[in-house]
mmCIF file of the N, C-alpha and C atoms, coordinates in Angstrom:
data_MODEL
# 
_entry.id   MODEL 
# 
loop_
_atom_site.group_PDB 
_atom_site.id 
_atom_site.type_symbol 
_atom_site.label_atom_id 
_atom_site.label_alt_id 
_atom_site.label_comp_id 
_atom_site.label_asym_id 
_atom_site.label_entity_id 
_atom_site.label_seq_id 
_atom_site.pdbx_PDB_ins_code 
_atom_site.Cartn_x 
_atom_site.Cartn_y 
_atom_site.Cartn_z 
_atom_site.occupancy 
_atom_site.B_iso_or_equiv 
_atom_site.pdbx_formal_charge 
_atom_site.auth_seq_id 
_atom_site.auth_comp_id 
_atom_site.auth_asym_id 
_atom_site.auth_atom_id 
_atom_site.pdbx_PDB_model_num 
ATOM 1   N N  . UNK A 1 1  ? -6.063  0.109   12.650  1.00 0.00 ? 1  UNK A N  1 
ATOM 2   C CA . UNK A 1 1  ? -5.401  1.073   11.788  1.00 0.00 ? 1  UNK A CA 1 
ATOM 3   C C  . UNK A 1 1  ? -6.220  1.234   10.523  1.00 0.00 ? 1  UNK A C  1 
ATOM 4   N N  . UNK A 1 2  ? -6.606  2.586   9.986   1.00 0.00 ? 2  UNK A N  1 
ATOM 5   C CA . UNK A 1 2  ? -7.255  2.572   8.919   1.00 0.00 ? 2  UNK A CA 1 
ATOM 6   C C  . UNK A 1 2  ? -6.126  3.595   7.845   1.00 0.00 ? 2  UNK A C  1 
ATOM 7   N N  . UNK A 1 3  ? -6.111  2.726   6.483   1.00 0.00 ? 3  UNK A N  1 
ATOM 8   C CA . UNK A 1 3  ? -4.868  3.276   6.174   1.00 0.00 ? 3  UNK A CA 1 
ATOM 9   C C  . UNK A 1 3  ? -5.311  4.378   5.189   1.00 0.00 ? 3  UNK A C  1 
ATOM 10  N N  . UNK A 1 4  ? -6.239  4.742   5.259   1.00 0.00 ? 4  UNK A N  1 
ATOM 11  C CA . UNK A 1 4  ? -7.299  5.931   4.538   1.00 0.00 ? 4  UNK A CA 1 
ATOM 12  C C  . UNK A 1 4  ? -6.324  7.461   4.748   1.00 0.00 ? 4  UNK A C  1 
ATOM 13  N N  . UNK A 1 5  ? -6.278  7.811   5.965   1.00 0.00 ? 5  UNK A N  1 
ATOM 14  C CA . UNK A 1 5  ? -5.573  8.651   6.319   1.00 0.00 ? 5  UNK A CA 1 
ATOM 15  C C  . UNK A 1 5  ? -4.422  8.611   5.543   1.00 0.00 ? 5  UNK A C  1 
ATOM 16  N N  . UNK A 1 6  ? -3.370  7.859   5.155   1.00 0.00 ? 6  UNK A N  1 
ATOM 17  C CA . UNK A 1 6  ? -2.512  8.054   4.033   1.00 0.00 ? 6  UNK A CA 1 
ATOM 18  C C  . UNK A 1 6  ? -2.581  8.099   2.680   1.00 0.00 ? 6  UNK A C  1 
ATOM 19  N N  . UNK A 1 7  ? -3.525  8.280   2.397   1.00 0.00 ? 7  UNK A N  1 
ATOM 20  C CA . UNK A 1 7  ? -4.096  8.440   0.942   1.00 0.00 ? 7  UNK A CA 1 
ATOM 21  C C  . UNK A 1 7  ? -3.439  9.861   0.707   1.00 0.00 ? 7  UNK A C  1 
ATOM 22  N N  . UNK A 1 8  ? -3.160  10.208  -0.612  1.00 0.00 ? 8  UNK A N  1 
ATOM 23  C CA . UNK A 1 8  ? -2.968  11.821  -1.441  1.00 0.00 ? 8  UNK A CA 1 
ATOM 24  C C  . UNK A 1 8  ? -4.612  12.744  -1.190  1.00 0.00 ? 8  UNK A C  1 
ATOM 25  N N  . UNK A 1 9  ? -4.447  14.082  -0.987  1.00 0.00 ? 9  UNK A N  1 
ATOM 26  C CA . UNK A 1 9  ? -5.589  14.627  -0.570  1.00 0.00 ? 9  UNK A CA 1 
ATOM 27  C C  . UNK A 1 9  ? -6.360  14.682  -1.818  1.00 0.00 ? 9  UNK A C  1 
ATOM 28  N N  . UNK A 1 10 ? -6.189  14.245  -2.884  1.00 0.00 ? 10 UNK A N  1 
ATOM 29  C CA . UNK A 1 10 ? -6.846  14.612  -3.964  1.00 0.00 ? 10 UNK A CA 1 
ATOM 30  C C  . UNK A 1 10 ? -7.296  12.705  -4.101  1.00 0.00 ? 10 UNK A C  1 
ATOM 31  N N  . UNK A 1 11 ? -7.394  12.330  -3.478  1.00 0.00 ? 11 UNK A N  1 
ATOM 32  C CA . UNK A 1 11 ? -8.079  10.709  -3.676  1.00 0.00 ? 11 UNK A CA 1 
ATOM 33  C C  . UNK A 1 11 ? -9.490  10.798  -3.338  1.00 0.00 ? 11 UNK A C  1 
ATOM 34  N N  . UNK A 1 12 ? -9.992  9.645   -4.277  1.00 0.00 ? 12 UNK A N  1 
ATOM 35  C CA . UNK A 1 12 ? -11.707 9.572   -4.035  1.00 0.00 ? 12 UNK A CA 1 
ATOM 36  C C  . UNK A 1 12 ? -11.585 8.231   -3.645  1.00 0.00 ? 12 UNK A C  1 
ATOM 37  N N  . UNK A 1 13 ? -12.906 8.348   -2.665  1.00 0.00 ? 13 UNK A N  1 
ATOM 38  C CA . UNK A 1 13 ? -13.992 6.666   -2.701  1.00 0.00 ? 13 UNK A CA 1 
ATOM 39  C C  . UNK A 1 13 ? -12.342 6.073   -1.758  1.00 0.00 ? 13 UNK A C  1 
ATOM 40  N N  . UNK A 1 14 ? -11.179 6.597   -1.257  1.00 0.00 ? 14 UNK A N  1 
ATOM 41  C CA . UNK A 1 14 ? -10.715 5.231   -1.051  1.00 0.00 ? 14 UNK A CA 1 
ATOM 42  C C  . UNK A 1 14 ? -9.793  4.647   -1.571  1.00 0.00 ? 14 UNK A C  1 
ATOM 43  N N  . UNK A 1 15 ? -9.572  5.383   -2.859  1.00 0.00 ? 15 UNK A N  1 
ATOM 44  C CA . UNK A 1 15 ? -8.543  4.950   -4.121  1.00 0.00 ? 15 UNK A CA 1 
ATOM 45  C C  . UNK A 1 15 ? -7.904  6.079   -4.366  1.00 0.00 ? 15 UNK A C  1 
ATOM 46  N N  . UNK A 1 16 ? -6.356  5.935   -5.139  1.00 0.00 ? 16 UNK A N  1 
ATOM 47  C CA . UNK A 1 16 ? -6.159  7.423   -5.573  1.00 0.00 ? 16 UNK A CA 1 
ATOM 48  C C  . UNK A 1 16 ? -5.029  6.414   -6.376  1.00 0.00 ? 16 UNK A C  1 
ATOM 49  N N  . UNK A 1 17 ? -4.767  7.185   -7.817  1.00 0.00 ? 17 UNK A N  1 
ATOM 50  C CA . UNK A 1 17 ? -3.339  6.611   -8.754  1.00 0.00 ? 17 UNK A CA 1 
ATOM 51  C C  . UNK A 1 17 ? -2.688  7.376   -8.398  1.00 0.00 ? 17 UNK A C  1 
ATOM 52  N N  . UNK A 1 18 ? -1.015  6.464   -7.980  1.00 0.00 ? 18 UNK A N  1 
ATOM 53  C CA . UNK A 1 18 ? 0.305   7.251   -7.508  1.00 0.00 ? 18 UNK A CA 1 
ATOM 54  C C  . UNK A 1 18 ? 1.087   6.762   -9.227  1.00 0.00 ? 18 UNK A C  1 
ATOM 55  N N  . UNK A 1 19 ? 1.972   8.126   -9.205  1.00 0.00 ? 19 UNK A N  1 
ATOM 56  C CA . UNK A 1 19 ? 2.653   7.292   -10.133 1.00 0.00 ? 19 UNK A CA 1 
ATOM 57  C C  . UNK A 1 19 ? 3.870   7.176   -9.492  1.00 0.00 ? 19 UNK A C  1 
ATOM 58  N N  . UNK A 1 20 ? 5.188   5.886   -9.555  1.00 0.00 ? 20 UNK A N  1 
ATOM 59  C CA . UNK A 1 20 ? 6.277   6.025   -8.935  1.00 0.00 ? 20 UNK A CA 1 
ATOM 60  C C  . UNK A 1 20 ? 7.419   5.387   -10.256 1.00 0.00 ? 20 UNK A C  1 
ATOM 61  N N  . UNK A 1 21 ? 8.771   5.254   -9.880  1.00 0.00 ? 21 UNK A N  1 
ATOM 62  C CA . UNK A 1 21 ? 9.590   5.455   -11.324 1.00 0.00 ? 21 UNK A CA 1 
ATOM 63  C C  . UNK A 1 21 ? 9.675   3.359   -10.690 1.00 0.00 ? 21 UNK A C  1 
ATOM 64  N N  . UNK A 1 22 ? 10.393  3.459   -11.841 1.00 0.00 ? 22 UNK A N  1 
ATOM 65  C CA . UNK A 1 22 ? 10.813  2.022   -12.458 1.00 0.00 ? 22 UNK A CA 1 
ATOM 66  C C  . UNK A 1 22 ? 11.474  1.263   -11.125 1.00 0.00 ? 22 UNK A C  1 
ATOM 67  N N  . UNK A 1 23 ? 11.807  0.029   -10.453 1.00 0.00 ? 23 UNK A N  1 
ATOM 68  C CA . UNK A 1 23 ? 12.203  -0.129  -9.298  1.00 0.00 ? 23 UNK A CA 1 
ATOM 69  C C  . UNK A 1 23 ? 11.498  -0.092  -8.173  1.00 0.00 ? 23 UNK A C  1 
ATOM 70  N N  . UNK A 1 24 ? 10.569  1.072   -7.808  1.00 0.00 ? 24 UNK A N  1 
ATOM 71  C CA . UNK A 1 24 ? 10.059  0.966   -6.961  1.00 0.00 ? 24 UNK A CA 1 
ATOM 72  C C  . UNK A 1 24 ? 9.504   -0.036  -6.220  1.00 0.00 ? 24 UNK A C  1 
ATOM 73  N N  . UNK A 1 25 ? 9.909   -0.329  -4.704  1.00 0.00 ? 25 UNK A N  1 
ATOM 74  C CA . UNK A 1 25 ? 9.178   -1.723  -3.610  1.00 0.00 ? 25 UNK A CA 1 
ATOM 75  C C  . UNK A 1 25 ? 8.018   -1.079  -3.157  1.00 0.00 ? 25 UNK A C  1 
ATOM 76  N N  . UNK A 1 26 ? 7.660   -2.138  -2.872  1.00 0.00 ? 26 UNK A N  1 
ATOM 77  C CA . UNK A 1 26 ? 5.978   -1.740  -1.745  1.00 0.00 ? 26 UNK A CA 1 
ATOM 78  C C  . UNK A 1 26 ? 6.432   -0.977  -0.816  1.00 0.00 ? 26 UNK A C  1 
ATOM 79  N N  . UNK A 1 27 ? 7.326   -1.340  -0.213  1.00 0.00 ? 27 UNK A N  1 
ATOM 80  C CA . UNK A 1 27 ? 7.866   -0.615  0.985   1.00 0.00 ? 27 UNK A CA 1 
ATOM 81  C C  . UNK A 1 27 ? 8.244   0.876   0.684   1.00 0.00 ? 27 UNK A C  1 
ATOM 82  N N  . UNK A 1 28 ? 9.025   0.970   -0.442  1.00 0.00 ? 28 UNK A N  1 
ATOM 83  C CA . UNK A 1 28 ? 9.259   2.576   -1.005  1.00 0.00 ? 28 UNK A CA 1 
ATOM 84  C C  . UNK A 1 28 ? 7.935   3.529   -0.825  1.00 0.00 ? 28 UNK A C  1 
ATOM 85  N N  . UNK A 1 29 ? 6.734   2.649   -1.827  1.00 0.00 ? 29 UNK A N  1 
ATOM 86  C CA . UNK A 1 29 ? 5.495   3.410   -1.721  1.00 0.00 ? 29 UNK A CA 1 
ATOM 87  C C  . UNK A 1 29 ? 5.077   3.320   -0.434  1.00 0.00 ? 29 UNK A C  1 
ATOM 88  N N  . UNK A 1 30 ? 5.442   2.919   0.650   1.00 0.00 ? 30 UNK A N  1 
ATOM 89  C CA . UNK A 1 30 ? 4.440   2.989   1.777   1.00 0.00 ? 30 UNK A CA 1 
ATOM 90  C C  . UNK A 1 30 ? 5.451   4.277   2.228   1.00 0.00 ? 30 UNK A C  1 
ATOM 91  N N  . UNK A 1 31 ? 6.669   4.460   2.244   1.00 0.00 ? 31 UNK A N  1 
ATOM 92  C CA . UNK A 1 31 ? 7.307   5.667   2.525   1.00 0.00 ? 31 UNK A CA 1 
ATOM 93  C C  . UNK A 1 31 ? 6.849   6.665   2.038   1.00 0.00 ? 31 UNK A C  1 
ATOM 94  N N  . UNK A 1 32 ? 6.572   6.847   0.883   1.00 0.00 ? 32 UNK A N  1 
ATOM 95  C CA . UNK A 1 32 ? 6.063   7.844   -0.326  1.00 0.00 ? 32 UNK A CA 1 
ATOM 96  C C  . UNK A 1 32 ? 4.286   8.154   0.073   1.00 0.00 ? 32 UNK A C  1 
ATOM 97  N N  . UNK A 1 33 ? 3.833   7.180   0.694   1.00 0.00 ? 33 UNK A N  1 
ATOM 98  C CA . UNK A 1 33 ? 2.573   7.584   1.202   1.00 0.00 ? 33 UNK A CA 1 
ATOM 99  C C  . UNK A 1 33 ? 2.582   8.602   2.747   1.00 0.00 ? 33 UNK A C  1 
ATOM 100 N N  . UNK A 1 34 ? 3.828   7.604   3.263   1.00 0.00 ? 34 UNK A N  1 
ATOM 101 C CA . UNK A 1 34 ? 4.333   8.575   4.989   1.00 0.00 ? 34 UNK A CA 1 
ATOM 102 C C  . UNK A 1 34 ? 3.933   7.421   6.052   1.00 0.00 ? 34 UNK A C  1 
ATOM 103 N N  . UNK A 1 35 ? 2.949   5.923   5.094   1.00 0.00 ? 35 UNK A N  1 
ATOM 104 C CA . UNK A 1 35 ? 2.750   4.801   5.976   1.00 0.00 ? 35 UNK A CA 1 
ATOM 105 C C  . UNK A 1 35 ? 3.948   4.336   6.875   1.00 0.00 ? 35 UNK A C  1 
ATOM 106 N N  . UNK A 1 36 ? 3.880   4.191   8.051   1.00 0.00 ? 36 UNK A N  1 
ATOM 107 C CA . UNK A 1 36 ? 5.232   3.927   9.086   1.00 0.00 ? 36 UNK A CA 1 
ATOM 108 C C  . UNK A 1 36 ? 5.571   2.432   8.933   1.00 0.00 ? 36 UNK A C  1 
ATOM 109 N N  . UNK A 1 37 ? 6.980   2.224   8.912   1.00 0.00 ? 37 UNK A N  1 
ATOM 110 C CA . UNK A 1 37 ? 7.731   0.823   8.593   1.00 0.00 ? 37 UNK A CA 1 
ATOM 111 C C  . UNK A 1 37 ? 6.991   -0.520  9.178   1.00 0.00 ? 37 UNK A C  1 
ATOM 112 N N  . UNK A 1 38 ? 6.359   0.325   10.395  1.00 0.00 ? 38 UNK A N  1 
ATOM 113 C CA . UNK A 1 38 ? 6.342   -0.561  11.225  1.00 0.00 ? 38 UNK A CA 1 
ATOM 114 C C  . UNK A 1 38 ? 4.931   -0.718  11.566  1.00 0.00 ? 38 UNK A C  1 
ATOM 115 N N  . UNK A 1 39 ? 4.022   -0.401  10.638  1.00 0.00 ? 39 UNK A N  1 
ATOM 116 C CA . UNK A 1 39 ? 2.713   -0.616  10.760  1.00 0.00 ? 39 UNK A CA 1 
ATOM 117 C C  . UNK A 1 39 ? 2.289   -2.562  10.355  1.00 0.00 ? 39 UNK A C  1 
ATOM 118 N N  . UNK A 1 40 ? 1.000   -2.518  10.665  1.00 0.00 ? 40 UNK A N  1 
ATOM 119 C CA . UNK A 1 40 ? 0.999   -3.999  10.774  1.00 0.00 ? 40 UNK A CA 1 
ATOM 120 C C  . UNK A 1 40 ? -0.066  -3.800  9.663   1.00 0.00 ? 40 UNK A C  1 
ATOM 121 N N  . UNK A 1 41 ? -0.547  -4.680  8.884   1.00 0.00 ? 41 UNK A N  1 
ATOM 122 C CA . UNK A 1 41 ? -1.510  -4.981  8.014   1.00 0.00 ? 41 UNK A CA 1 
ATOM 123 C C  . UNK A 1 41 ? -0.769  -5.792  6.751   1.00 0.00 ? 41 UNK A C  1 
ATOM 124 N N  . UNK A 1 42 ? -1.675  -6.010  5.690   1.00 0.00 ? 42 UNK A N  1 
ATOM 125 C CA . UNK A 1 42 ? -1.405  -6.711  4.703   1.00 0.00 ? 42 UNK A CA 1 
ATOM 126 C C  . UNK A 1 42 ? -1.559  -5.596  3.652   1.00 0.00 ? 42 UNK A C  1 
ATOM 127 N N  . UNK A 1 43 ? -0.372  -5.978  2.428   1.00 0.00 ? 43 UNK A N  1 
ATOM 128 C CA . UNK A 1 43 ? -0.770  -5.084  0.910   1.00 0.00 ? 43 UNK A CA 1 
ATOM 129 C C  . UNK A 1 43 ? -0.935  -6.134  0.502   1.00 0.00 ? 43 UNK A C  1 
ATOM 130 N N  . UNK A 1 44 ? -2.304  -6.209  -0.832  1.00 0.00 ? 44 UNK A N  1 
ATOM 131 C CA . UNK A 1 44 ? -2.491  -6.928  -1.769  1.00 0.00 ? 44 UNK A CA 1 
ATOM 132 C C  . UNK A 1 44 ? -1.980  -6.172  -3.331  1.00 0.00 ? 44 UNK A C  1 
ATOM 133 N N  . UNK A 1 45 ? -1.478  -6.827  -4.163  1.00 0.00 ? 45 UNK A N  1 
ATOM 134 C CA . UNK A 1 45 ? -0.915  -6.261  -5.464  1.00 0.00 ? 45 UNK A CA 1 
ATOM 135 C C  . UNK A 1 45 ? -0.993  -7.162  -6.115  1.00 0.00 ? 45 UNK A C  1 
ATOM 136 N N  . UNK A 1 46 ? -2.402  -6.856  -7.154  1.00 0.00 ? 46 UNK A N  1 
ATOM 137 C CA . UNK A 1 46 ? -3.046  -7.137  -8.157  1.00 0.00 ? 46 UNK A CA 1 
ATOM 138 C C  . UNK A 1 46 ? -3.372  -8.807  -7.370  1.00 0.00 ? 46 UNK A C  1 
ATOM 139 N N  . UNK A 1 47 ? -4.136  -8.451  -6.656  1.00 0.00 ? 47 UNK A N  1 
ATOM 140 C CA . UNK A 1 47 ? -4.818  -9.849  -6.022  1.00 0.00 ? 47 UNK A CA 1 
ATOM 141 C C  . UNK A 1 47 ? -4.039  -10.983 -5.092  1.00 0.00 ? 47 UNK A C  1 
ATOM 142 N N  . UNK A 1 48 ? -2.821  -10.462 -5.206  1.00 0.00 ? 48 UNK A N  1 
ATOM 143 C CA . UNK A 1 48 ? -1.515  -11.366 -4.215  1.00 0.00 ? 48 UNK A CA 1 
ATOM 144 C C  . UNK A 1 48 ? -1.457  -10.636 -3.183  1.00 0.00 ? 48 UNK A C  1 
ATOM 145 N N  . UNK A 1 49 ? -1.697  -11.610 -2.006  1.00 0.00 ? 49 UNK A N  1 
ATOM 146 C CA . UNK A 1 49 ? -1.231  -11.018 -0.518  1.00 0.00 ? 49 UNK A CA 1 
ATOM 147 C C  . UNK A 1 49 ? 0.428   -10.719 -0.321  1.00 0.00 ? 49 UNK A C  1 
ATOM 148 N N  . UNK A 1 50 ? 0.544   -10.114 0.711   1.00 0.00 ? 50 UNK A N  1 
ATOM 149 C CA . UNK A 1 50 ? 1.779   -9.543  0.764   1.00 0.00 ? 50 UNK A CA 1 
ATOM 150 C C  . UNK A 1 50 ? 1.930   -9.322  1.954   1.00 0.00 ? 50 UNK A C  1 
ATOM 151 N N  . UNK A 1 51 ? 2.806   -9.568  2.796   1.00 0.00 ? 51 UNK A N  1 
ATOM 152 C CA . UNK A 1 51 ? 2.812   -8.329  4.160   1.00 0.00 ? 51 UNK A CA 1 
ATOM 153 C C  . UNK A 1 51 ? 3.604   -7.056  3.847   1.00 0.00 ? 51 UNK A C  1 
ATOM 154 N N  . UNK A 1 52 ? 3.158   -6.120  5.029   1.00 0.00 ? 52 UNK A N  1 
ATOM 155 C CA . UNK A 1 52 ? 3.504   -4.518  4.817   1.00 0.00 ? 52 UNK A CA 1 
ATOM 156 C C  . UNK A 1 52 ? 4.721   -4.511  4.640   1.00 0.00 ? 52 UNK A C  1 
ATOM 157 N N  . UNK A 1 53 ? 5.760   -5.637  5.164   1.00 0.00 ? 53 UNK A N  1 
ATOM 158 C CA . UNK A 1 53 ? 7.121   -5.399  5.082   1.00 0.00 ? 53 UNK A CA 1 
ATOM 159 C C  . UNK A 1 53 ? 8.019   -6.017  3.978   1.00 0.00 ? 53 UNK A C  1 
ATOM 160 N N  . UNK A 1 54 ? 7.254   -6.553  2.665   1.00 0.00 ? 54 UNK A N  1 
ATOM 161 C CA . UNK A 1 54 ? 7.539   -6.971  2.013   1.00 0.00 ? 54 UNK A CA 1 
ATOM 162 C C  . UNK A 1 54 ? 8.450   -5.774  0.799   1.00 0.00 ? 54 UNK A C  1 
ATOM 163 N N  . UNK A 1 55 ? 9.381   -6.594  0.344   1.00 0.00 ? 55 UNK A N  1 
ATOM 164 C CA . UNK A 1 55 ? 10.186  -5.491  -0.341  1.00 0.00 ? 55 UNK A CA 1 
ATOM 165 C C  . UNK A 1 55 ? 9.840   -5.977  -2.234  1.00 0.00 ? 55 UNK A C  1 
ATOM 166 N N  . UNK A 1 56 ? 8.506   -6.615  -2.295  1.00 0.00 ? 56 UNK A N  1 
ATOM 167 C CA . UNK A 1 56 ? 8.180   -6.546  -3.981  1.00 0.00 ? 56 UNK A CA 1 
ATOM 168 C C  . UNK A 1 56 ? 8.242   -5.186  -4.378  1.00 0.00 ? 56 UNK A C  1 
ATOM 169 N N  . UNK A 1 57 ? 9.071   -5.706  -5.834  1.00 0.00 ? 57 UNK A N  1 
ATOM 170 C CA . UNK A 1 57 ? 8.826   -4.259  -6.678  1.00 0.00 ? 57 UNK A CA 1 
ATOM 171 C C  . UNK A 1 57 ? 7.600   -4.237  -7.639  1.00 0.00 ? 57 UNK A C  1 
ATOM 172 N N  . UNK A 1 58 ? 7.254   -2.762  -7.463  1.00 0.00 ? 58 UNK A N  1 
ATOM 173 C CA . UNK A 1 58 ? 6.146   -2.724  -8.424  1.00 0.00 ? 58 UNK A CA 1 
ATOM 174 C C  . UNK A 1 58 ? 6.317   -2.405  -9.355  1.00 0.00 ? 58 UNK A C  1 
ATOM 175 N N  . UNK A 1 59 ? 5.114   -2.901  -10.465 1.00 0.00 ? 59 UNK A N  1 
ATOM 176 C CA . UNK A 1 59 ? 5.497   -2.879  -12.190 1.00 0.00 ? 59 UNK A CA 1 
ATOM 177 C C  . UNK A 1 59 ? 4.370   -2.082  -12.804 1.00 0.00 ? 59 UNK A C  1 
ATOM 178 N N  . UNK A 1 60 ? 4.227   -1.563  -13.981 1.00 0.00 ? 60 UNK A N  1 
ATOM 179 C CA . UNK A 1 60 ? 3.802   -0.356  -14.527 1.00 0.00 ? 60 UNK A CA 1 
ATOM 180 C C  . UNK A 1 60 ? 2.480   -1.234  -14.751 1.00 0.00 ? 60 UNK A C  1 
ATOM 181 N N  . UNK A 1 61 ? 1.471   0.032   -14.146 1.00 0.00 ? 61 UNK A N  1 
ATOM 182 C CA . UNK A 1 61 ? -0.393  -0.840  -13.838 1.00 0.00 ? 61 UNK A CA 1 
ATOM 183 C C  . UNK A 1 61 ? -0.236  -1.718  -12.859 1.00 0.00 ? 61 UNK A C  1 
ATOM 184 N N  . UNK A 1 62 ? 0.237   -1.984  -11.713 1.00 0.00 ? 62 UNK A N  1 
ATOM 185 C CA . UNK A 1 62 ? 0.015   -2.855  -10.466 1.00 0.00 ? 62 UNK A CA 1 
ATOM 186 C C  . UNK A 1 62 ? -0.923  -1.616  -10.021 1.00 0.00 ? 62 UNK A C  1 
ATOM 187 N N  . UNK A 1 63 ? -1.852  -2.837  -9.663  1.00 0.00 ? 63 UNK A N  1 
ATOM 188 C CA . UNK A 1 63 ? -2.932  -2.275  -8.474  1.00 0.00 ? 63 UNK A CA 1 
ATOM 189 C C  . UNK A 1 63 ? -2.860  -2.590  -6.954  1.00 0.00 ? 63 UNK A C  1 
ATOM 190 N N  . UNK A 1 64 ? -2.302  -1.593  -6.287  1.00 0.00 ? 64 UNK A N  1 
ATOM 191 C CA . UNK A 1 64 ? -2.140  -1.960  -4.694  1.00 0.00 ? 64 UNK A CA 1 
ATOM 192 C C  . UNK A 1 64 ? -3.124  -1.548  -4.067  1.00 0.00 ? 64 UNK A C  1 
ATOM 193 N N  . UNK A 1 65 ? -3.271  -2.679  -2.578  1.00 0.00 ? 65 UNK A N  1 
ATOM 194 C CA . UNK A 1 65 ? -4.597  -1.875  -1.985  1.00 0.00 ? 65 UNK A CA 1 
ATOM 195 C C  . UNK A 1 65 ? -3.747  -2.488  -0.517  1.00 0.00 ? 65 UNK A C  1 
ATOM 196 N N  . UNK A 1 66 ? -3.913  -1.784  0.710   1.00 0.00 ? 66 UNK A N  1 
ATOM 197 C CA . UNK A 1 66 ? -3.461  -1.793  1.726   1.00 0.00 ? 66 UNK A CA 1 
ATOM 198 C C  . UNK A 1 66 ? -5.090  -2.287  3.093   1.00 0.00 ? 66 UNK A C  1 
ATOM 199 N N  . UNK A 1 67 ? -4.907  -3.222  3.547   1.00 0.00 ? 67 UNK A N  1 
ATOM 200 C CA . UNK A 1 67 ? -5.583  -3.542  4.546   1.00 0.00 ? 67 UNK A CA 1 
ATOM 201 C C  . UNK A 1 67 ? -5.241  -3.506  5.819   1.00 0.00 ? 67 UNK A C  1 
ATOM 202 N N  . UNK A 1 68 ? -5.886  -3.469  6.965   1.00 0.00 ? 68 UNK A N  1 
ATOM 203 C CA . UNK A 1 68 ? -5.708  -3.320  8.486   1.00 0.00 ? 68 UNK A CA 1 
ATOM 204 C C  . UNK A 1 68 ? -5.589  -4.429  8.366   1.00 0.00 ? 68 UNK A C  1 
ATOM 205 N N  . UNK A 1 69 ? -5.510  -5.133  9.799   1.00 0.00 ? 69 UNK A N  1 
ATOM 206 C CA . UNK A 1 69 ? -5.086  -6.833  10.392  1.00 0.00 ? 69 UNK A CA 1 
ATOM 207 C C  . UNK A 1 69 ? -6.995  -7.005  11.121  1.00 0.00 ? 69 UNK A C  1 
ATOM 208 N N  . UNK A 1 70 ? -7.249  -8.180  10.879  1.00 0.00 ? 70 UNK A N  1 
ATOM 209 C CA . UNK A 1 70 ? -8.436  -8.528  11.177  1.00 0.00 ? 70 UNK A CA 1 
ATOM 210 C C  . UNK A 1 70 ? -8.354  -9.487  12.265  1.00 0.00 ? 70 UNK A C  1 
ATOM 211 N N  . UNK A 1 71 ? -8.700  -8.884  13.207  1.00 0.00 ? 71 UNK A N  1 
ATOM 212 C CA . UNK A 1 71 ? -9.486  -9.605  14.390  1.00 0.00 ? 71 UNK A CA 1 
ATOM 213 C C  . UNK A 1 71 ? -10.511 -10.738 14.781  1.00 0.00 ? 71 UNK A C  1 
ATOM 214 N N  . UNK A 1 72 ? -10.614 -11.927 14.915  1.00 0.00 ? 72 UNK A N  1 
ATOM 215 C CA . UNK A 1 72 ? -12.062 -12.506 15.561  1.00 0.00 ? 72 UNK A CA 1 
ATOM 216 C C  . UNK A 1 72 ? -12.250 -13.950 15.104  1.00 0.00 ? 72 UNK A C  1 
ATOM 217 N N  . UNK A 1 73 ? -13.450 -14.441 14.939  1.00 0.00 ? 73 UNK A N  1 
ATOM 218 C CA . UNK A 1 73 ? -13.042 -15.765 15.309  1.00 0.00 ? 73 UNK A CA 1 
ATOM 219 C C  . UNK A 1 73 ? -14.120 -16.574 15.023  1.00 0.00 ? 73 UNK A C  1 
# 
C-alpha cells in the first residue's frame, strides 16, 4: 500500500499541511484523507509509532507521517 495516493492534490515531495479543528484522532484524519479504516500500516506522530487504528488525538503542530507494513527478513 502506498499511502501517497491519499495525499491533497496540491501536496509536494510527499508531504502536504492539513489543517483539522481541536479534538481531532488519527483516525478522523485518515477519514478526512479518504484512507480506509481498515488499511494496515503504521502512523508515526512527531516520532511515536502508532498503528493506523489508533484513536490519538492530534495537537496543534503534530507532524504525522503514514507508512506501509514492511516485509522481509
Amino acid at each position: 500500500m502506498n499511502f501517497r495516493k491519499y495525499l491533497p492534490s496540491d501536496s509536494r515531495d510527499g508531504r502536504a499541511v492539513v489543517s483539522v479543528e481541536e479534538g481531532t484522532t488519527l483516525q478522523d484524519l485518515m477519514g478526512m484523507l479518504g484512507i480506509p479504516g481498515d488499511e494496515q500500516g503504521t502512523a508515526v506522530i512527531n516520532g511515536i509509532s502508532y498503528g493506523v487504528t489508533d484513536t490519538q488525538v492530534l495537537m496543534d503542530g503534530d507532524v504525522v507521517s503514514f507508512f506501509s507494513p514492511v516485509a522481509g527478513g
